[in-house]
C-alpha positions as CSV (number, residue, x, y, z in Angstrom):
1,X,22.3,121.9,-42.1
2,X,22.0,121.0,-38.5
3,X,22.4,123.8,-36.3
4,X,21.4,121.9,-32.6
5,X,22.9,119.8,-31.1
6,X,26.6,121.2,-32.6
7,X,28.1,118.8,-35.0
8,X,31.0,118.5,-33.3
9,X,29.4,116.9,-30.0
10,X,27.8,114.5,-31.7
11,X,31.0,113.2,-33.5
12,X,32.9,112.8,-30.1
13,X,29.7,110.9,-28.7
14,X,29.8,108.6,-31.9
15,X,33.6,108.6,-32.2
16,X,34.5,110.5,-35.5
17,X,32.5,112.8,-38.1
18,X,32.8,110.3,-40.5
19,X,30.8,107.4,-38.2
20,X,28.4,110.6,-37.7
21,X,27.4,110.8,-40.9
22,X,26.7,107.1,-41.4
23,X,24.7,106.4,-38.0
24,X,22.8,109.8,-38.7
25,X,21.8,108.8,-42.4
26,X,20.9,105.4,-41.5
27,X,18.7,106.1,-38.7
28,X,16.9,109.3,-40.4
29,X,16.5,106.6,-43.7
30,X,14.5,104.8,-41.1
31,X,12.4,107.1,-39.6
32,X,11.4,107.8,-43.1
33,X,10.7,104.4,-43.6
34,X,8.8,103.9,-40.6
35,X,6.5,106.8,-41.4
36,X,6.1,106.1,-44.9
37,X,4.2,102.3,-43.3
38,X,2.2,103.9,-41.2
39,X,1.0,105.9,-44.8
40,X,2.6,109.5,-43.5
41,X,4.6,111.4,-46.2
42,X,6.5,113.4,-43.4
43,X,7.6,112.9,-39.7
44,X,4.9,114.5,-37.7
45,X,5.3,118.2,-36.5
46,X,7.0,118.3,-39.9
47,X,10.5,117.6,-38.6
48,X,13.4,116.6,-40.3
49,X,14.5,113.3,-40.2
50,X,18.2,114.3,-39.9
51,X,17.5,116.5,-37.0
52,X,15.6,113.7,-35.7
53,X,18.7,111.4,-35.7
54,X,21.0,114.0,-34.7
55,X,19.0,114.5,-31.4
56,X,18.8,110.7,-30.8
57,X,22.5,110.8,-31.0
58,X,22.9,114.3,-28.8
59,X,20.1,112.3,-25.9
60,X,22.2,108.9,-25.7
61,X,19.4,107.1,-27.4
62,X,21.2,106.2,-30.4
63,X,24.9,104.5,-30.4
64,X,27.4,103.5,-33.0
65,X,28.2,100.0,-32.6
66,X,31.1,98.2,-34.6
67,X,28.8,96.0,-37.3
């Protein structure tokens, strides 16, 4: 479970909890992705890729968009 940023900032940056959930999933899917091509089994410094996301999200790097 994500503890930081709070859950609930991170839905009023993206616009509900449910849009949350998507934009999170989809972007931690692609970090996984992108490690797994460069031949890594993990995201380095072990993180999560959830918490990865939900930081993207929390620093204004990441946005919803309407597609």
């Amino acid at each position: 479970m994500i503890q930081e940023p709070p859950i609930d900032i991170l839905a009023e940056k993206i616009g509900s909890k449910y849009a949350l959930c998507v934009v999170a999933s989809k972007r931690a899917r692609q970090l996984l992705e992108q490690a797994q091509n460069q031949g890594l089994t993990e995201l380095p410094d072990n993180k999560k890729p959830l918490s990865v996301a939900a930081q993207e999200i929390y620093d204004g790097k990441l946005i919803a968009s309407e597609d």
